[in-house]
Z-matrix of the N, CA and C atoms (Angstrom, degrees):
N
C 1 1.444
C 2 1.509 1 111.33
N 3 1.250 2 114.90 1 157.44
C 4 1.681 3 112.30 2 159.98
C 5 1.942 4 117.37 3 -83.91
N 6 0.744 5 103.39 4 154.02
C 7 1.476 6 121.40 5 165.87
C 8 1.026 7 137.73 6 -112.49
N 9 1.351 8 110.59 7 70.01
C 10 1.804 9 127.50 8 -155.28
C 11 1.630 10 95.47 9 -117.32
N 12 1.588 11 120.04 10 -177.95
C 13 1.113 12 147.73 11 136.57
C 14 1.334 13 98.41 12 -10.67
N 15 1.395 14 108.18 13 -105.02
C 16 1.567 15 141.76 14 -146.31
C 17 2.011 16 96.72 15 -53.95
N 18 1.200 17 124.33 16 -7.04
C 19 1.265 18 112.90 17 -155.48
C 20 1.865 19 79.06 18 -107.58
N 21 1.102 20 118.15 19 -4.47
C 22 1.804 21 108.91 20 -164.09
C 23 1.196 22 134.97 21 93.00
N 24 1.211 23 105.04 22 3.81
C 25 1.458 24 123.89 23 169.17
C 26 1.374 25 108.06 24 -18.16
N 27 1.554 26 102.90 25 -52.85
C 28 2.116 27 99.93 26 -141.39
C 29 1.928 28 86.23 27 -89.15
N 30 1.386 29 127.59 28 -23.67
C 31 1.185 30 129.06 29 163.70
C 32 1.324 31 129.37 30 -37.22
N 33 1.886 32 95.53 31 -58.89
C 34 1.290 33 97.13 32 175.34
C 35 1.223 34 139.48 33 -90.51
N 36 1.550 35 104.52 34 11.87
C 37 1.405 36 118.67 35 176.05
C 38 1.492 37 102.09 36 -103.59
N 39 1.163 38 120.30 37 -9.52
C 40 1.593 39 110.19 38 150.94
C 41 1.027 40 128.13 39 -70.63
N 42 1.602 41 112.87 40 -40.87
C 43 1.593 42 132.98 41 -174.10
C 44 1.326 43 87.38 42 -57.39
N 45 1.480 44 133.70 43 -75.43
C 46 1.571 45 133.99 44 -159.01
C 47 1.745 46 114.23 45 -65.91
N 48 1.396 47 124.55 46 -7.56
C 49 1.117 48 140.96 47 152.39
C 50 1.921 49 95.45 48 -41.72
N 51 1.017 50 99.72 49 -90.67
C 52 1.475 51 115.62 50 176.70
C 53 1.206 52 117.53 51 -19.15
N 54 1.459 53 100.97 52 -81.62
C 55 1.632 54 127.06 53 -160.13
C 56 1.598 55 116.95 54 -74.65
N 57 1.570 56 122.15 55 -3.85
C 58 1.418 57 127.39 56 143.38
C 59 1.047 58 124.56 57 -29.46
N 60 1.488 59 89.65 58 -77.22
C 61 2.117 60 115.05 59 -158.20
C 62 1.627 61 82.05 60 -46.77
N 63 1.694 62 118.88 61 -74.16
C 64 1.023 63 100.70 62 -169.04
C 65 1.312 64 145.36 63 -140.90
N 66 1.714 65 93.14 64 96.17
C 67 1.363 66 150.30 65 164.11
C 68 1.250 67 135.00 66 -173.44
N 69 2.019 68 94.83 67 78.34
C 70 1.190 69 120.51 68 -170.93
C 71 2.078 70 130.43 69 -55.26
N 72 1.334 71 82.21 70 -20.20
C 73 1.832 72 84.74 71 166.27
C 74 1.495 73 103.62 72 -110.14
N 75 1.187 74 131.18 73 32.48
C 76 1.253 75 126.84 74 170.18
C 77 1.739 76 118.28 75 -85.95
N 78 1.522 77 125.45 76 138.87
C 79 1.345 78 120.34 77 136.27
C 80 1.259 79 134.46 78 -100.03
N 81 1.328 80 101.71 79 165.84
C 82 1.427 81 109.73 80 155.56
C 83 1.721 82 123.64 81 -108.69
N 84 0.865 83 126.22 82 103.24
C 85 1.590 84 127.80 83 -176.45
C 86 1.743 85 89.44 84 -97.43
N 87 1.461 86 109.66 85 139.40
C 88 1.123 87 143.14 86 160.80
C 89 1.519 88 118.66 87 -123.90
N 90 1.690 89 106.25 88 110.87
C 91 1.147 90 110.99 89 170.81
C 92 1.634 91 124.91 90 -95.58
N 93 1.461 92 119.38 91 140.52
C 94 1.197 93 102.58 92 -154.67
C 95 1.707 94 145.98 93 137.52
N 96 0.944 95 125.33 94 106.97
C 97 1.678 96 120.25 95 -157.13
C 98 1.652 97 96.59 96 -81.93
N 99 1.593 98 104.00 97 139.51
C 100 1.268 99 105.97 98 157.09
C 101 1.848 100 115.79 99 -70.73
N 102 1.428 101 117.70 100 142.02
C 103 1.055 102 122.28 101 -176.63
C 104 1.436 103 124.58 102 -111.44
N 105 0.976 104 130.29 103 151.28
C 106 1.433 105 130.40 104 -179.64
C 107 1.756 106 122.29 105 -74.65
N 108 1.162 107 97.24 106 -18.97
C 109 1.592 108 115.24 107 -172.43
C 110 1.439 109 98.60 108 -107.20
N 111 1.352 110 118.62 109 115.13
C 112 1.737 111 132.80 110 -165.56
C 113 0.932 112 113.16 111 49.94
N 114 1.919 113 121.35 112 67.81
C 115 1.308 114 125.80 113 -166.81
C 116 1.650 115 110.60 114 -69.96
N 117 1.371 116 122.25 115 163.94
C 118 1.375 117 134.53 116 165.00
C 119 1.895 118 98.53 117 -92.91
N 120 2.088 119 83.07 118 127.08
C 121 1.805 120 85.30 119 -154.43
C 122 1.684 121 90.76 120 -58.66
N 123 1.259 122 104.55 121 174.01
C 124 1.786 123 122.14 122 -174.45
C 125 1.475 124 108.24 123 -44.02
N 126 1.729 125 92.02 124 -58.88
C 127 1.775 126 102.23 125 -160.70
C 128 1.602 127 101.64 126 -54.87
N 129 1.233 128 110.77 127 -41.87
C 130 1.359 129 123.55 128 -177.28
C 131 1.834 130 114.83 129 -48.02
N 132 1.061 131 96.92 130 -62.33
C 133 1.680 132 113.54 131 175.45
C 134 1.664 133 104.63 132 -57.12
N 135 1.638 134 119.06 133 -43.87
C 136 1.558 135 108.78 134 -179.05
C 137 1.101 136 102.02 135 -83.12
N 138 1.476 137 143.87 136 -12.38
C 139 1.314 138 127.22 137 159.07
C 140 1.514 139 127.24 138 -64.39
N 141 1.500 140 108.06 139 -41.70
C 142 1.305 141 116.65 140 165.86
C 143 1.361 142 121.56 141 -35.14
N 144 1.149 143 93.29 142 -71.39
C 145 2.037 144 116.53 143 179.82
C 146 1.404 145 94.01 144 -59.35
N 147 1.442 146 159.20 145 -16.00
C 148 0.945 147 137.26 146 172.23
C 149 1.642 148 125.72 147 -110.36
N 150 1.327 149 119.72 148 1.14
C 151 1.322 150 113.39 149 -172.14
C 152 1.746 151 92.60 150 -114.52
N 153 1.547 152 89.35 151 155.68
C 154 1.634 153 112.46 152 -148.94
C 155 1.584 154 128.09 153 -73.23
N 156 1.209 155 129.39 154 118.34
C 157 1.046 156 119.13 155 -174.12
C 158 1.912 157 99.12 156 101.62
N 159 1.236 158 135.43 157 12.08
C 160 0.754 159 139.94 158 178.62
C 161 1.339 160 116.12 159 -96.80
N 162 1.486 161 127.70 160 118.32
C 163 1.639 162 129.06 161 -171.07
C 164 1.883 163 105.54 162 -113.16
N 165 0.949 164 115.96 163 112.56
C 166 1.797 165 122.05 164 161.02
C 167 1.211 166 104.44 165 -110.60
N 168 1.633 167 105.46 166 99.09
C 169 1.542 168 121.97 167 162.97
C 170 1.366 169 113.18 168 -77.89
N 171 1.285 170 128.42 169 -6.25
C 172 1.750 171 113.87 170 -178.91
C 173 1.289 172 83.23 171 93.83
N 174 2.266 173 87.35 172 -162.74
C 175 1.555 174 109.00 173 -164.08
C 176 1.905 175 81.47 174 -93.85
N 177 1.637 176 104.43 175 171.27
C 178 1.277 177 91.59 176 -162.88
C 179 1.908 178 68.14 177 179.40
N 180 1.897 179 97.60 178 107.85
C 181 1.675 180 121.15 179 178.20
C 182 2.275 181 93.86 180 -83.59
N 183 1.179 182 113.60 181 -2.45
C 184 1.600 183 111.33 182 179.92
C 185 1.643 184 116.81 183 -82.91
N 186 1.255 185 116.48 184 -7.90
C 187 1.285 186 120.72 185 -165.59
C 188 1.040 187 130.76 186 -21.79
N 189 1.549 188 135.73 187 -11.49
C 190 1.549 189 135.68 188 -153.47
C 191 1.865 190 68.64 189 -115.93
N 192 1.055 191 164.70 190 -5.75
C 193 1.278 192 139.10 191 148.32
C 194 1.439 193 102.95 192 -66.46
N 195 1.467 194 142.03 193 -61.86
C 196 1.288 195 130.50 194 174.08
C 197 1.692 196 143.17 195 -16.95
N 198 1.760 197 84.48 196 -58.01
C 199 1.419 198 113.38 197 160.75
C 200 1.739 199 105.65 198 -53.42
N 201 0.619 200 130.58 199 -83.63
C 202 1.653 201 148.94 200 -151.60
C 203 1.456 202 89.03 201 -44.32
N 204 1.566 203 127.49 202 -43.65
C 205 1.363 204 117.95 203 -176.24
C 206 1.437 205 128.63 204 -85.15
N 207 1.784 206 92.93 205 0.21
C 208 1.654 207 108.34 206 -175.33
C 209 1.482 208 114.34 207 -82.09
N 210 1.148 209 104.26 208 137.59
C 211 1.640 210 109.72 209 156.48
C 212 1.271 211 139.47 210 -113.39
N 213 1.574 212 114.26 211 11.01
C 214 1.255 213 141.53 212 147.28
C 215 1.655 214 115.64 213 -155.82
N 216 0.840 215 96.61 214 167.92
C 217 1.559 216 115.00 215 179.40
C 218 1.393 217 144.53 216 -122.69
N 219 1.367 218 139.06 217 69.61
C 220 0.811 219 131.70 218 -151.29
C 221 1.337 220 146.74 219 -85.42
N 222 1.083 221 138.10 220 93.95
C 223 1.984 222 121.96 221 -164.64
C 224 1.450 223 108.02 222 -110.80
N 225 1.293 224 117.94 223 89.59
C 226 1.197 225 117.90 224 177.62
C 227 1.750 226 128.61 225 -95.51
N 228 1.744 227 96.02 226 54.71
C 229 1.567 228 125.87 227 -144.38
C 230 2.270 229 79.25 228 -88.35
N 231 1.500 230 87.04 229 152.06
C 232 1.640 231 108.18 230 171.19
C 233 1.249 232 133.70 231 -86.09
N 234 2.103 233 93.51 232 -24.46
C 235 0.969 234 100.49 233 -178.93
C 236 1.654 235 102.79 234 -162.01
N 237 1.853 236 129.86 235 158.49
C 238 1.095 237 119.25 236 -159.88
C 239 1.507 238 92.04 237 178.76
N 240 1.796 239 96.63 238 138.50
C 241 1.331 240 101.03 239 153.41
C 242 1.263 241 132.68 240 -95.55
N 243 1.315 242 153.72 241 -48.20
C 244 1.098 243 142.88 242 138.01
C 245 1.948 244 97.59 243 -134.98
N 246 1.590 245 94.40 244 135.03
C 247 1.483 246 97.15 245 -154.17
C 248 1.463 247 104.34 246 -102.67
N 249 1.272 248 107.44 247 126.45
C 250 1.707 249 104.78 248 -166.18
C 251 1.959 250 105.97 249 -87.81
N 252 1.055 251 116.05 250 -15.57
C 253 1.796 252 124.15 251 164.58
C 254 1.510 253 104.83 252 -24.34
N 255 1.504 254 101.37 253 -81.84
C 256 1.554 255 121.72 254 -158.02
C 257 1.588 256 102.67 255 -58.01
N 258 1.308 257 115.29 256 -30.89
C 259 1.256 258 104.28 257 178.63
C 260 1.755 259 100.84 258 -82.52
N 261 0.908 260 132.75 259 -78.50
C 262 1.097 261 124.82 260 156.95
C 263 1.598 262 117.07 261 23.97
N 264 1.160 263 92.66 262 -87.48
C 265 1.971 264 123.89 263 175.88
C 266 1.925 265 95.89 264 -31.10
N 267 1.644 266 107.32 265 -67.64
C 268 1.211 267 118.54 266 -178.93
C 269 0.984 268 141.20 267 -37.54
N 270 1.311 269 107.48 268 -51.43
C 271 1.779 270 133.35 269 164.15
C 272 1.426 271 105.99 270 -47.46
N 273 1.364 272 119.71 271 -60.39
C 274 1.829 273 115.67 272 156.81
C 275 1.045 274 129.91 273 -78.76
N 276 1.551 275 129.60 274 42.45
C 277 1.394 276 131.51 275 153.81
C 278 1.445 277 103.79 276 92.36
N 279 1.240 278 114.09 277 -44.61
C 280 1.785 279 105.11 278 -177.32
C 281 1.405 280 128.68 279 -47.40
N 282 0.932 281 121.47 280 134.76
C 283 1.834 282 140.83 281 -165.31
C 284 1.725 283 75.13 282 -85.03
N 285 1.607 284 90.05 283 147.86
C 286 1.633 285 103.86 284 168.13
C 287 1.697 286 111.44 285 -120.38
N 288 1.133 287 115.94 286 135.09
C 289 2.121 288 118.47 287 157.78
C 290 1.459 289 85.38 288 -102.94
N 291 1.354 290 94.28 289 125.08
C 292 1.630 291 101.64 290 166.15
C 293 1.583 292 108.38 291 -149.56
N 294 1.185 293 133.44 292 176.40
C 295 1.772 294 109.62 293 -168.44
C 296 1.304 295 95.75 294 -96.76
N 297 1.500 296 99.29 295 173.66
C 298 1.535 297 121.16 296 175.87
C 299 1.477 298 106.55 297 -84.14
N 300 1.450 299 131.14 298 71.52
C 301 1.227 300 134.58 299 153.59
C 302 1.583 301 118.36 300 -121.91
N 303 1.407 302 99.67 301 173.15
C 304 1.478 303 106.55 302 174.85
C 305 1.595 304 120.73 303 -37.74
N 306 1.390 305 135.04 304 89.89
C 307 1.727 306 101.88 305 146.67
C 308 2.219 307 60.85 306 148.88
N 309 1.178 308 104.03 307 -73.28
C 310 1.949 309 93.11 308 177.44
C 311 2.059 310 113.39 309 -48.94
N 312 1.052 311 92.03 310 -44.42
C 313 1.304 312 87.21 311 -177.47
C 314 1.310 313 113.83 312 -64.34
N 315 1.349 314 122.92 313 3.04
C 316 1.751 315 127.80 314 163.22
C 317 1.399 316 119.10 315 -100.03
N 318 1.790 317 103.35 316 -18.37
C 319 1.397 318 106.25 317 176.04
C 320 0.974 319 96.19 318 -82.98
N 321 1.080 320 131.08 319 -86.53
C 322 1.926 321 142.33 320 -164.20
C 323 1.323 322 112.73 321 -67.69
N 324 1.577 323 110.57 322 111.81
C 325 1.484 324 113.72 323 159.67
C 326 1.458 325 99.70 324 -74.52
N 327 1.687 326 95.34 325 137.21
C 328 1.478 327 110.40 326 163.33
C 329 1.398 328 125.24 327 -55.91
N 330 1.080 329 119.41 328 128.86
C 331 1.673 330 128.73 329 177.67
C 332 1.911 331 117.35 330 55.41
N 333 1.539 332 88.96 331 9.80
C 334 1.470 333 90.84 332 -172.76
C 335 1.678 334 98.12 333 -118.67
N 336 1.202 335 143.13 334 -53.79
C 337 1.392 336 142.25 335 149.29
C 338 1.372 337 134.66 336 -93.89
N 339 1.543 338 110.37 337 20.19
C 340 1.406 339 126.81 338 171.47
C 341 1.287 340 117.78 339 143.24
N 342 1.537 341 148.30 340 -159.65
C 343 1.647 342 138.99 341 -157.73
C 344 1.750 343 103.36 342 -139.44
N 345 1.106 344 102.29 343 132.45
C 346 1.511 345 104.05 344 176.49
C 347 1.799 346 92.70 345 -90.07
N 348 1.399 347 96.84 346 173.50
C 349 1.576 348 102.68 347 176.19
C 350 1.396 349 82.52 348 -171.73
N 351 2.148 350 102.24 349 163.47
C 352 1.359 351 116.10 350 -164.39
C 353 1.714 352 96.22 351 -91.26
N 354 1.876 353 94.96 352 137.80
C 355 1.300 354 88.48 353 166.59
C 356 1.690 355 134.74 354 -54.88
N 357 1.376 356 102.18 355 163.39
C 358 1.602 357 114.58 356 -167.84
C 359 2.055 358 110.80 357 49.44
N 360 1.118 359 109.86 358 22.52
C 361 1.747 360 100.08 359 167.04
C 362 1.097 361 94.79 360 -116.72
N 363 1.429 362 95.84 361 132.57
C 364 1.296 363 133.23 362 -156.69
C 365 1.840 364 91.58 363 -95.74
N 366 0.987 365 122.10 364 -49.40
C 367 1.535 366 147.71 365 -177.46
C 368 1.516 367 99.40 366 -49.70
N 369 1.312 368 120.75 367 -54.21
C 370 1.420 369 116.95 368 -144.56
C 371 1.963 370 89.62 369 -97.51
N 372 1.449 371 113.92 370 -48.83
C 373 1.514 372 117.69 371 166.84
C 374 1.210 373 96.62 372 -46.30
N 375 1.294 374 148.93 373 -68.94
C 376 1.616 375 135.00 374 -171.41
C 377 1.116 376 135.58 375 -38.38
N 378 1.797 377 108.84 376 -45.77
C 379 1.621 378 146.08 377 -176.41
C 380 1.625 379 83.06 378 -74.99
N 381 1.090 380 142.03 379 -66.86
C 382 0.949 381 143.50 380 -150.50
C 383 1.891 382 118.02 381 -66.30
N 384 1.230 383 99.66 382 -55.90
C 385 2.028 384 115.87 383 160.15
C 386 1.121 385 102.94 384 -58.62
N 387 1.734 386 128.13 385 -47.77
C 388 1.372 387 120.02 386 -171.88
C 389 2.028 388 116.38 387 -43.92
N 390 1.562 389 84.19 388 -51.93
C 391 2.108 390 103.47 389 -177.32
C 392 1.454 391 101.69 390 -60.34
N 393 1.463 392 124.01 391 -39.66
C 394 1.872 393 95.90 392 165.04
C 395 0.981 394 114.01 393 -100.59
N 396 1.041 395 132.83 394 -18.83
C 397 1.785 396 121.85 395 169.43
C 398 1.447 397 99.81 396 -52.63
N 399 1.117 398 141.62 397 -40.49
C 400 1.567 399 143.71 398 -179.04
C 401 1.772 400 118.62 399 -87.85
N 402 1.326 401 123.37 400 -17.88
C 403 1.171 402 130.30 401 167.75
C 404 1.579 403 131.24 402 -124.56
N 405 1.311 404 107.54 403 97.28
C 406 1.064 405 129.12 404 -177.89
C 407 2.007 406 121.52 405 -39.67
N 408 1.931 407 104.98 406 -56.06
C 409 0.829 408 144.12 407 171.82
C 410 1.691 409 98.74 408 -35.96
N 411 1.319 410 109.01 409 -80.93
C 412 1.369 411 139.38 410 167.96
C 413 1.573 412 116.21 411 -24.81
N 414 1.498 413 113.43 412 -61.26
C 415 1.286 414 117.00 413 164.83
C 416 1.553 415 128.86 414 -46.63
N 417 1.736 416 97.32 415 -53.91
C 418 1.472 417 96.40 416 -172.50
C 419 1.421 418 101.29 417 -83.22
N 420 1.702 419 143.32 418 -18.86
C 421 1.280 420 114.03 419 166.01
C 422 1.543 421 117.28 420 -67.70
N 423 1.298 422 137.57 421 -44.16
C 424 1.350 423 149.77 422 -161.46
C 425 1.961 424 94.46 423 -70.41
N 426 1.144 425 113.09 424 -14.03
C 427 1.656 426 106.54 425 -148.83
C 428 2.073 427 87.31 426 -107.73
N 429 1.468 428 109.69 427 -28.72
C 430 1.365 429 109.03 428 160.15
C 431 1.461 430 126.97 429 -75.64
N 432 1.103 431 102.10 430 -9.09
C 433 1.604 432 104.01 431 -151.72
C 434 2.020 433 78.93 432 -105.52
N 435 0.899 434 112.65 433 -47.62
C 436 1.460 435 99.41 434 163.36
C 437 1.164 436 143.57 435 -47.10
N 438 1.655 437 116.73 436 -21.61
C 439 1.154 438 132.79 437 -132.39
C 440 2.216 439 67.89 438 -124.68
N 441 1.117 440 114.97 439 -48.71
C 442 1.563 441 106.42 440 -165.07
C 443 1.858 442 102.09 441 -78.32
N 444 1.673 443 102.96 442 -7.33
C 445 1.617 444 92.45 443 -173.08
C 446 1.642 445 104.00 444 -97.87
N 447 1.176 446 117.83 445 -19.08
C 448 1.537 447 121.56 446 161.32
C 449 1.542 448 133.57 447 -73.87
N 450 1.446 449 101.52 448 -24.48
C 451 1.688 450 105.26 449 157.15
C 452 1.674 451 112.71 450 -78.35
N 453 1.200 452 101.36 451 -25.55
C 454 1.711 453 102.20 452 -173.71
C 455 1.503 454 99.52 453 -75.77
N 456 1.070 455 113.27 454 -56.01
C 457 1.843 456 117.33 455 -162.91
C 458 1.893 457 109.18 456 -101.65
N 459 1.138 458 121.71 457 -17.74
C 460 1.454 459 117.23 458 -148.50
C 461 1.827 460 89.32 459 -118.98
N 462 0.714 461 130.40 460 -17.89
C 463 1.429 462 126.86 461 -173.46
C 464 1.759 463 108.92 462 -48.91
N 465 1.349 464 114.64 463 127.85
C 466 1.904 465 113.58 464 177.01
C 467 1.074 466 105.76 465 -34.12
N 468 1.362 467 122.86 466 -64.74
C 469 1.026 468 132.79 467 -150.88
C 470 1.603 469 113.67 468 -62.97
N 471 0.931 470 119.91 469 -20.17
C 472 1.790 471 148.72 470 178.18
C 473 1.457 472 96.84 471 -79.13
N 474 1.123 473 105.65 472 -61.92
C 475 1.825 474 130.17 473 179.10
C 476 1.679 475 95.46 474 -29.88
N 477 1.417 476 105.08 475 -79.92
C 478 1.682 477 134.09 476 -148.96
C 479 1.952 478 91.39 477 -76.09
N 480 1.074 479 135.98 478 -34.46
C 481 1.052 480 148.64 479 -168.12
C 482 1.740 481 107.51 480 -75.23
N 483 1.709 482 107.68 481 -33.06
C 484 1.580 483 117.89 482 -165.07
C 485 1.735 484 82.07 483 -78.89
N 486 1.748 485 101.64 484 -54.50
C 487 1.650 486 106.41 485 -145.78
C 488 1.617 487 89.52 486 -75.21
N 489 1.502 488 147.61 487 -12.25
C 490 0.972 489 132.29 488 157.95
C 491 1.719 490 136.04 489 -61.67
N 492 1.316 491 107.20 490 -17.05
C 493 1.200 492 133.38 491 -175.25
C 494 1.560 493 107.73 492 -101.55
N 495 1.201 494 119.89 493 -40.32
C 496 1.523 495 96.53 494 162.56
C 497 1.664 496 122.05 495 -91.34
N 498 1.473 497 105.43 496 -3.16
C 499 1.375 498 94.22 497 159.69
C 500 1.871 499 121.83 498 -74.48
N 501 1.113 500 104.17 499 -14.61
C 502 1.303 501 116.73 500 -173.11
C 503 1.378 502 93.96 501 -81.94
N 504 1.626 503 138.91 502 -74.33
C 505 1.352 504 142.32 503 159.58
C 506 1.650 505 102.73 504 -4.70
N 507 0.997 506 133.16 505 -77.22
C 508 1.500 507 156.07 506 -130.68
C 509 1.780 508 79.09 507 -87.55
N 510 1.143 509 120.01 508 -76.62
C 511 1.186 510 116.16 509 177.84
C 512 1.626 511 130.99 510 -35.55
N 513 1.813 512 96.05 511 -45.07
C 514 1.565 513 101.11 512 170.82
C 515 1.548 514 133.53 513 -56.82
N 516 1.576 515 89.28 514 -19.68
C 517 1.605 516 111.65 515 -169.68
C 518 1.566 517 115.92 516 -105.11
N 519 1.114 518 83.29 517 24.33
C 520 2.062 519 93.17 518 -167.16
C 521 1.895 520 88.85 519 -98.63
């Protein structure tokens, strides 16, 4: 992923402000290069890099090791075209908070494979990591139920099969 502005960066380094103190064996892993293009303002980035328990591995093509160690997932992005993460996330069980905008709100069913929340609240992304960081139960039902709605609906082959069919449509109608 990138690690810009626009993805929620400065959100979720408030959110993890919080959600440290308390959840003392908790991390945060950030995958992902900071970028120069819609930077994460400074203070933001030296806060990042400095508060505890906080991991920035860079960009990193291994991701399904990432996943496997996650117990939530977070994209607290502003903006998106259809975001291939959350599905991602899904396929390995992880529950997603991701916001209520265009392109997540197709990945993540609400309360059924993880929680939308309004972009830039810092409050509701917190409240939101807080309920699986604290419920175990919660995780592993929401983290299957993801995992059975991405083989059902998200599969390529489903994918390549839709976008073949309305190219065919589009074509019929030419």
């Amino acid at each position: 992923g990138r690690l810009v502005k626009d993805k929620g960066i400065v959100e979720l380094t408030r959110a993890w402000e919080r959600l440290h103190r308390e959840h003392p064996g908790a991390y945060l892993v950030c995958v992902g290069d900071f970028e120069e293009r819609d930077p994460v303002p400074h203070e933001i980035k030296v806060l990042l890099e400095s508060l505890p328990r906080t991991k920035l591995v860079g960009w990193r093509e291994d991701t399904p090791r990432y996943y496997a160690i996650m117990d939530v997932l977070t994209l607290p992005t502003y903006r998106e075209g259809f975001p291939n993460v959350p599905l991602e996330a899904a396929a390995m069980k992880v529950p997603v908070v991701a916001t209520r905008i265009p392109g997540c709100v197709d990945a993540v069913e609400e309360e059924v494979t993880g929680k939308l929340v309004p972009p830039r609240d810092v409050d509701a992304l917190t409240d939101a990591l807080d309920a699986y960081m604290r419920d175990e139960a919660l995780r592993e039902v929401t983290g299957e139920r993801a995992r059975a709605r991405v083989l059902e609906r998200f599969l390529p082959e489903q994918i390549f099969a839709g976008i073949d069919e309305v190219y065919r449509e589009l074509l019929r109608g030419k």
